[in-house]
N, C-alpha and C positions, 0 to 999 in steps of 0.2 A: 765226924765221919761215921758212916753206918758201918758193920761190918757185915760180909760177906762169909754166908755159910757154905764152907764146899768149896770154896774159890781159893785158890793153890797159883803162885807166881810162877810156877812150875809147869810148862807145859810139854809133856814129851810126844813125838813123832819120830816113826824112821826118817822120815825126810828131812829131820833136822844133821841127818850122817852126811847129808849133800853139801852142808856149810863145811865140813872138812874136805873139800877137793880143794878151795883153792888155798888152803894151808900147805898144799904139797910144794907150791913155788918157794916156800921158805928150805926145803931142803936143797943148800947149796951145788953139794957135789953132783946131784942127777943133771945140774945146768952149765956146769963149770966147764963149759969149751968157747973154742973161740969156730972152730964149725959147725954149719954152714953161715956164711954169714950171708945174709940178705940186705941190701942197699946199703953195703959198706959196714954195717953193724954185728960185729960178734954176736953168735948165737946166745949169748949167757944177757944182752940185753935186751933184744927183740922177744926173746922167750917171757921175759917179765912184762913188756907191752900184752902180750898176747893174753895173760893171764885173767888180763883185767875185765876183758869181759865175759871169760868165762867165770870169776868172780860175781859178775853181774847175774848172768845167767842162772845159778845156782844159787844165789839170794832172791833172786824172783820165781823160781820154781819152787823154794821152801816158801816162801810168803803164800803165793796165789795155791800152795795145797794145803797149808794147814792157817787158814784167816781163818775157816769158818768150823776151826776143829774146838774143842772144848768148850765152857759152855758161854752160853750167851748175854748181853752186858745186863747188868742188876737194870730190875725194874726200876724209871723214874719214883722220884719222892718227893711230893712238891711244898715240905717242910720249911717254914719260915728256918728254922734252925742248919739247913743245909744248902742255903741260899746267899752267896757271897754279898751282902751289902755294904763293902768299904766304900763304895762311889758315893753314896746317901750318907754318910754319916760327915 
């Protein structure tokens, strides 16, 4: 494998602070009632339905603003040496 100069597994963005909203459904108490309930279901489980896709939501806002952030994929290398041939052998 070649290495990679500059290139850090590390990528930071503010918009990675958005993957923490839906960590907030893990704090119990803010959801711990049984009011309002909606189509027979206590608040404390419907609330958890609802979560999911704002979950989504904010996985795809962090994706689609920081895809084309940092920098961009290493040049190909068309080295016999980094060309997987297990199929040929």
């Amino acid at each position: 494998m070649a290495a990679h100069k500059g290139r850090s597994g590390f990528r930071w963005s503010p918009w990675n602070l958005l993957l923490l909203v839906p960590l907030l459904m893990l704090v119990t108490p803010w959801f711990n009632s049984k009011d309002p309930v909606v189509f027979g279901m206590p608040f404390f489980y419907w609330s958890q339905f609802l979560w999911v896709p704002v979950g989504v939501v904010c996985v795809l806002l962090v994706y689609l603003r920081t895809k084309g952030d940092g920098e961009g994929a290493p040049d190909a290398d068309d080295r016999v040496d980094d060309i997987d041939e297990g199929a040929r052998r």
